[in-house]
C-alpha positions in Angstrom: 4.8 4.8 -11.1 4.0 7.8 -13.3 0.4 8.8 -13.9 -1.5 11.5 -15.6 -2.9 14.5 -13.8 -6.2 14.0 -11.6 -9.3 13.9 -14.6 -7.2 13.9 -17.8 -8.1 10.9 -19.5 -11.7 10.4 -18.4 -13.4 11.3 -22.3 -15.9 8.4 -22.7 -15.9 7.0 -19.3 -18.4 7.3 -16.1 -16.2 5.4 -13.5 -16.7 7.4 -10.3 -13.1 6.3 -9.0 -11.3 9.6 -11.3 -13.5 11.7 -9.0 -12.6 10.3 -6.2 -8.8 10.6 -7.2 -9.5 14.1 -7.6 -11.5 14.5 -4.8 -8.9 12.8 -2.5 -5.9 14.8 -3.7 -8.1 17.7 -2.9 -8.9 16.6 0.9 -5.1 15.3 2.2 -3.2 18.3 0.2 -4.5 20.0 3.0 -2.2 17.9 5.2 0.1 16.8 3.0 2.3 19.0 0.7 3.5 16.8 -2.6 3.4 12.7 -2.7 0.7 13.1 -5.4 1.7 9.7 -6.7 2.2 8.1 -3.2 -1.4 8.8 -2.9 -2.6 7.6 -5.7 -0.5 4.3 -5.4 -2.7 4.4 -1.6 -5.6 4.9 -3.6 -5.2 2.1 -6.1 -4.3 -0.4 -2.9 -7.5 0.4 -1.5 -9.9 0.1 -4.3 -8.6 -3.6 -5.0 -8.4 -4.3 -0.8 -4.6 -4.2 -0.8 -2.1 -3.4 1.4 0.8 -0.8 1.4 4.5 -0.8 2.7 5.6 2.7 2.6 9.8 3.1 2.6 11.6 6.4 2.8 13.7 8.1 5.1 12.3 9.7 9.1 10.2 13.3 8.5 8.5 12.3 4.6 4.9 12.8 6.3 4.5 8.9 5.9 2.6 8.8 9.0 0.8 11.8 8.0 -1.1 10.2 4.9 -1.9 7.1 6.6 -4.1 8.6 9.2 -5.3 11.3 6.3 -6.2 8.6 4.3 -8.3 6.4 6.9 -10.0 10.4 7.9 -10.7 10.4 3.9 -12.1 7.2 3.9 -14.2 7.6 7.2 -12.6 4.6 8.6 -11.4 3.8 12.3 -7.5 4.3 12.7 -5.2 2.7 15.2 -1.5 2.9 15.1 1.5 0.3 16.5 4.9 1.5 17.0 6.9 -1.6 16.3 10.1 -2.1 18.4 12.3 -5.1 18.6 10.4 -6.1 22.0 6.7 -5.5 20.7 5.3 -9.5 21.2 3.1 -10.3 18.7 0.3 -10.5 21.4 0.2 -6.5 21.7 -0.9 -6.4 18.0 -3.7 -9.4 18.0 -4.7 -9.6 21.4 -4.6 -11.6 24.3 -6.8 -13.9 26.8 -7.0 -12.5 30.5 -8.6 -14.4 33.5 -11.3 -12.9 35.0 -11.5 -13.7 38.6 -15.1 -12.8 39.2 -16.4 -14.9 35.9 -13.5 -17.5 36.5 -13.4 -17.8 32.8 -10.7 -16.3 30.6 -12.1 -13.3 28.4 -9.9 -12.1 25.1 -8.6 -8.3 24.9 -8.7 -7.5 21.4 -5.4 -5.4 20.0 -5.1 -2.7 18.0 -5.5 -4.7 14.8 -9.4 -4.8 14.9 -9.8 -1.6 13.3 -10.6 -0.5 9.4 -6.8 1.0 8.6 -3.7 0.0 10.6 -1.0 1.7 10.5 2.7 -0.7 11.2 4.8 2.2 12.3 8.5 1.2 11.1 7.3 -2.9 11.1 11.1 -2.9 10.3 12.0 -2.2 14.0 10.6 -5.8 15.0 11.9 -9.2 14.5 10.6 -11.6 12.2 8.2 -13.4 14.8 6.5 -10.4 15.4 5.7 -9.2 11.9 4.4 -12.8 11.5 1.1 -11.8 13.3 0.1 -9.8 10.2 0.6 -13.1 8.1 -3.2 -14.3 8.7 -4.5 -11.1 9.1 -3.3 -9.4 5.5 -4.2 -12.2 3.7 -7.3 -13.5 5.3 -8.5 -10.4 7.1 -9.0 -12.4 10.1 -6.9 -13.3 13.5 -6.9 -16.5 14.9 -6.4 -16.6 18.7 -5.9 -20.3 21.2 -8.4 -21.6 18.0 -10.7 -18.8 17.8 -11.1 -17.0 14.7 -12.2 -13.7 14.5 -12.9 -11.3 11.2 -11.4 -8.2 10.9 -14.1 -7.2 8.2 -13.8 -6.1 4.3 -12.0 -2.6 4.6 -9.0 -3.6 6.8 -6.3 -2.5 5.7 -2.7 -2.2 6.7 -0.3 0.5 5.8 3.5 -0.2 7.0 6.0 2.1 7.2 9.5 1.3 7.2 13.0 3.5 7.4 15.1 1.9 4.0 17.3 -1.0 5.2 20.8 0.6 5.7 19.2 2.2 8.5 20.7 0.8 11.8 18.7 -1.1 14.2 16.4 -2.2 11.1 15.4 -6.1 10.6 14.5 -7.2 6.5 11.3 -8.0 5.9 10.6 -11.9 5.1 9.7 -12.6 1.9 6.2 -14.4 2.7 5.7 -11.2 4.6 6.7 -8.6 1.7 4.8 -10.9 -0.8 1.2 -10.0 1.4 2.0 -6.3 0.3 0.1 -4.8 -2.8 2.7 -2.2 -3.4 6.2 -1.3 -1.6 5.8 2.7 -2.7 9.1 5.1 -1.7 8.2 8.3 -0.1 10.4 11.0 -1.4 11.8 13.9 0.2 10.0 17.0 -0.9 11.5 19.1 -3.5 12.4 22.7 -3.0 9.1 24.0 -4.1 7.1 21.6 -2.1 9.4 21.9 1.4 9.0 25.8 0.9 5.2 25.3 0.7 5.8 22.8 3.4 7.6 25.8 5.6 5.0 28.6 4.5 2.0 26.3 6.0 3.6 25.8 9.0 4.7 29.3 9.5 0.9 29.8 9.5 -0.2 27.4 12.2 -0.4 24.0 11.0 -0.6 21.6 13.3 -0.5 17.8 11.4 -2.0 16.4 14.6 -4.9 17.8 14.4 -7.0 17.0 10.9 -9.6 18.4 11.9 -8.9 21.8 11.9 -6.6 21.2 8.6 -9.8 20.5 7.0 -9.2 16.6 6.3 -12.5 14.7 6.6 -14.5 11.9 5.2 -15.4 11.8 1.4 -15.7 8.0 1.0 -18.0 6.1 3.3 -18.5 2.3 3.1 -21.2 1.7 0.7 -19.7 4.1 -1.8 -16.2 2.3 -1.6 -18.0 -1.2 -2.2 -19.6 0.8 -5.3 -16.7 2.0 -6.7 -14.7 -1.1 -6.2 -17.4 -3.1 -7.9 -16.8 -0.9 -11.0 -13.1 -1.4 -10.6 -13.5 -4.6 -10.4 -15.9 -4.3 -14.1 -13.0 -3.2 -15.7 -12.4 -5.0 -19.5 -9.1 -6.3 -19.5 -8.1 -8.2 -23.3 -6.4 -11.9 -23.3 -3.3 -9.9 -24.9 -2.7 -7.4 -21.9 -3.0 -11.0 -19.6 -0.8 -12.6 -22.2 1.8 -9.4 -21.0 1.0 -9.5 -17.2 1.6 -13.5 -17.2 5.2 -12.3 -19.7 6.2 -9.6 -17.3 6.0 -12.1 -14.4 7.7 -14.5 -16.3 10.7 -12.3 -17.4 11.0 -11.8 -13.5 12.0 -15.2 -13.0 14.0 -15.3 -15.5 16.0 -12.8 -15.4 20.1 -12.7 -15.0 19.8 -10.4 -12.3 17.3 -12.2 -9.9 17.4 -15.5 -7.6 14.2 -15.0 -7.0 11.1 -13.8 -9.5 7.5 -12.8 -8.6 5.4 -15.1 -7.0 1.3 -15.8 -8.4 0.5 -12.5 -6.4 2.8 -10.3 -8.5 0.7 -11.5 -11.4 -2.5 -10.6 -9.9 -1.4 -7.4 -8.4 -0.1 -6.4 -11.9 -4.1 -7.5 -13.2 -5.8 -5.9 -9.9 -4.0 -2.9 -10.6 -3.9 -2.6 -14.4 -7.9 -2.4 -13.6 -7.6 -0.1 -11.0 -5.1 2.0 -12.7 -7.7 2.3 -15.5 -10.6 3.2 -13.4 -9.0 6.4 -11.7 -8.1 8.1 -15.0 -11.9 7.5 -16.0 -11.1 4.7 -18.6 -13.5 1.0 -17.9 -11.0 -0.6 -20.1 -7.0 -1.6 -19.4 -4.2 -0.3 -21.7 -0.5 -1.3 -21.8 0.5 1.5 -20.2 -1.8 1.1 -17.0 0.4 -2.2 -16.3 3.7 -0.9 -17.3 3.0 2.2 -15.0 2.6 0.0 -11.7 5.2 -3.0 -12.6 7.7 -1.1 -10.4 5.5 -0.5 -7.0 3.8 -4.0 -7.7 6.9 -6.1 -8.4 10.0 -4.9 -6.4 9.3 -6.5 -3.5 8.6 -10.0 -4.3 11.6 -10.7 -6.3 15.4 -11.7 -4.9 18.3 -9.8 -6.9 21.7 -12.0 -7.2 24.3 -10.8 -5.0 26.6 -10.0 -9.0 23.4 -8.0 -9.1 24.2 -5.9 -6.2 27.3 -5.5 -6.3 27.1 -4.2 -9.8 24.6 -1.7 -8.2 21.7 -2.4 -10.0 18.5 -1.6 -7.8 15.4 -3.6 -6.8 14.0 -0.5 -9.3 16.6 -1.0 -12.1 15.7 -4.9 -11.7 12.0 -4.5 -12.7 12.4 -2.6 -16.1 15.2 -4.5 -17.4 12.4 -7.4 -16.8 9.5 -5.5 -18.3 11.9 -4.3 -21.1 12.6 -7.7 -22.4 8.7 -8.1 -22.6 6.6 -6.6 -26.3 4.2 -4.1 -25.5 0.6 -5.1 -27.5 -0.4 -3.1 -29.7 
């Protein structure tokens, strides 16, 4: 995902979302040193109520920008370390009997909360990542036939270590499909790890956001606001002629078992929009698709095993897709 600096194409436009961007990269760059476009691929997720798996390697400050981003947004925060023996009963909840009522009374998990953060979800088995199926997609919980809403701004952000990584399980593919974007988390560059060291020297303590200056610039009623204009954003019957191609060439490519699914086109849409709205434009160009076809699509789609042994990458997979697409003009 490439984007333009914070501000520089907003001639014309009076979305508040590009002043937001700014303002956001702003308030975690005091925590966190680089990512620029991890955060704004955050950003984007939030605006159109999607969720994010983060992938990259132990120490990238993944954990970091989750909790900066829920301080940013002014929204309650709760973290689960997956393991292979979390049940999936310590992330909804359970019922407990209450001797002195003789009735059974239900202990809500750490999922009722506005962002969630699915500490390396790889960790778990498959059974227990299924009890973020209902939630991501429904924002609700259902438990012995209750249901229960988790509310409008929930919103999970997973981190996982990549796959080669022992003691890791793969995600399934109805689970990776309930993800807006999969964005990778570099390690920082010389320049940014020496700012990195330099802060530090000087105190920094990345527990404590507080004191690092990281606090709310986004309550609820703005957010609703801003994602109502996103949401205004003009998108022509040729760029959803493209979207509708790009998905196509997905599942039809030589390289893939597997294409995107109906999400992948609407993330690609949602996206486009949102994409527009934080570089100040109300209106969706080519390149606002093309720009989030590789965070939007590489997860849902299945590469060949010729595919992979020819080493070419989930990453590689998506733009010889959106190659074999024309661009509108």
């Amino acid at each position: 995902m490439t984007l333009a600096a914070p501000g520089s194409d907003a001639a014309g436009a009076s979305i508040r979302a590009a002043s937001l961007r700014a303002a956001l990269h702003e308030t975690l760059g005091r925590a966190v040193v680089g990512q620029r476009q991890v955060i704004d691929g955050m950003f984007i997720a939030v605006l159109v109520r999607g969720h994010v798996l983060l992938e990259g390697v132990p120490g990238t400050a993944k954990t970091l920008m989750a909790r900066s981003l829920a301080a940013a947004l002014d929204a309650r925060f709760n973290r689960i370390q997956f393991t292979p023996d979390l049940l999936p009963s310590d992330i909804i909840g359970t019922n407990v009997y209450r001797a002195d009522s003789a009735m059974f009374e239900f202990r809500p998990g750490p999922i009722f909360t506005d962002t969630l953060l699915a500490d390396e979800i790889n960790r778990a088995p498959a059974k227990t990542q299924a009890a973020l199926l209902e939630a991501m997609e429904e924002r609700q919980v259902t438990s012995d036939g209750r249901r229960m809403v988790l509310g409008d701004r929930f919103l999970v952000i997973a981190t996982q270590n990549p796959v080669e990584y022992e003691g890791t399980y793969p995600l399934p593919e109805a689970q990776l499909d309930r993800f807006f974007f999969k964005l990778e988390v570099p390690v920082p560059d010389t320049a940014d790890e020496s700012a990195l060291l330099r802060r530090v020297d000087a105190g920094f303590d990345p527990h404590d956001l507080e004191r690092a200056g990281v606090s709310a610039i986004i309550d609820s009623n703005v957010l609703s606001e801003v994602r109502a204009e996103v949401a205004r954003v003009r998108v022509s019957d040729s760029l959803v002629a493209y979207i509708a191609a790009i998905v196509a060439a997905t599942r039809n490519s030589p390289d893939l078992s597997l294409g995107a699914s109906p999400r992948g086109s609407i993330a690609l849409l949602q996206g486009g929009k949102a994409m527009a709205a934080i570089q100040g434009r109300d209106y969706v160009v080519p390149e606002d698709v093309k720009d989030i076809c590789v965070p939007a699509l590489r997860h849902r789609m299945v590469r060949r095993p010729e595919a992979e042994i020819q080493g070419i990458s989930e990453v590689a997979a998506v733009q010889r897709a959106v190659g074999r697409v024309a661009v509108p003009r």
